[in-house]
C-alpha positions as CSV (number, residue, x, y, z in Angstrom):
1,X,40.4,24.3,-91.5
2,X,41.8,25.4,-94.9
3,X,42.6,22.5,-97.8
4,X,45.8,23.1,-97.3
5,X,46.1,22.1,-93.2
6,X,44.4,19.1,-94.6
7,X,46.5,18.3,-96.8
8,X,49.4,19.3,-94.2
9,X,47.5,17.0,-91.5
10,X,47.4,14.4,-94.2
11,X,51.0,13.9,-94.9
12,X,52.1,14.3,-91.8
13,X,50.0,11.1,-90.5
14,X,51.4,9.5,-93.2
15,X,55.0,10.1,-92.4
16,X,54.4,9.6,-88.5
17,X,53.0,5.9,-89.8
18,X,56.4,5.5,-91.6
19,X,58.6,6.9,-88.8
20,X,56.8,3.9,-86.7
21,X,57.3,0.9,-89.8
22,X,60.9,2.4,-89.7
23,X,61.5,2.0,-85.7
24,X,59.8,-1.4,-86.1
25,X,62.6,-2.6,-88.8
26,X,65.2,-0.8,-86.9
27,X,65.9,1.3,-89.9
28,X,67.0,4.2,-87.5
29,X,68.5,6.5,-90.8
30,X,65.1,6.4,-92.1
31,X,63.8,7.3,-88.5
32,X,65.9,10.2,-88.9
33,X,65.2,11.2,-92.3
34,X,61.8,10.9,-91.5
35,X,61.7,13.6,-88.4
36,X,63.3,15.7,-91.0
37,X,60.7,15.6,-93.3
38,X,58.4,16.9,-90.3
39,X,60.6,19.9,-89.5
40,X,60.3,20.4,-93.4
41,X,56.4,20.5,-93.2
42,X,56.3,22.9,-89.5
43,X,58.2,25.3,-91.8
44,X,55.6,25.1,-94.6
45,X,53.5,25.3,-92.2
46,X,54.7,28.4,-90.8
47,X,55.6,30.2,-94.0
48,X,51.9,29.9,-94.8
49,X,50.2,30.9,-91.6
50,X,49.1,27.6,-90.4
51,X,49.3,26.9,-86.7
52,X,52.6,25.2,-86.4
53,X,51.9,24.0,-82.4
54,X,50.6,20.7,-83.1
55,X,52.9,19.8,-85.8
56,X,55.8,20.7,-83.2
57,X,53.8,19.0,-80.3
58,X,54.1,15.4,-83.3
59,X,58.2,16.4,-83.7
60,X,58.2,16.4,-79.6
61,X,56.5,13.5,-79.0
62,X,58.8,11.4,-82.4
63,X,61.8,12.7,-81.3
64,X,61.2,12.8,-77.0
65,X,63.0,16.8,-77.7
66,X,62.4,18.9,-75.1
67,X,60.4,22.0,-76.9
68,X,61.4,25.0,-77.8
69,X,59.6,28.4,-77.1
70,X,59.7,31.0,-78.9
71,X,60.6,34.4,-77.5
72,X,57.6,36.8,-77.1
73,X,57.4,39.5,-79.5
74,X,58.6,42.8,-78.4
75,X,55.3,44.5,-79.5
């Protein structure tokens, strides 16, 4: 794994741990301000080629979304 999906894992632990302080205060903005900040870092992710799955599987499992899949390629 590249520095950089390190770094990427990195942060997003960190703001997972804050989305959970948030819920436990009640602080449901934050909550939502948080799950943004994850959808930032999957696009990061996926304008620099890193595998965006498990990032999306986090945003799933914070948010209880159903996923979305993307449409095949026509290729």
């Amino acid at each position: 794994m590249s520095e950089f999906a390190d770094q990427l894992d990195t942060r997003i632990d960190d703001v997972r741990h804050r989305i959970h302080e948030a819920r436990s205060a009640g602080d449901d903005f934050l909550v939502e301000n948080l799950i943004d900040d994850l959808q930032n870092l999957m696009e990061l992710a996926g304008r620099n080629d890193v595998d965006t799955g498990p990032i999306a599987e986090v945003i799933q499992a914070e948010t209880g979304a159903l996923p979305v899949i993307p449409a095949p390629d026509d290729n």
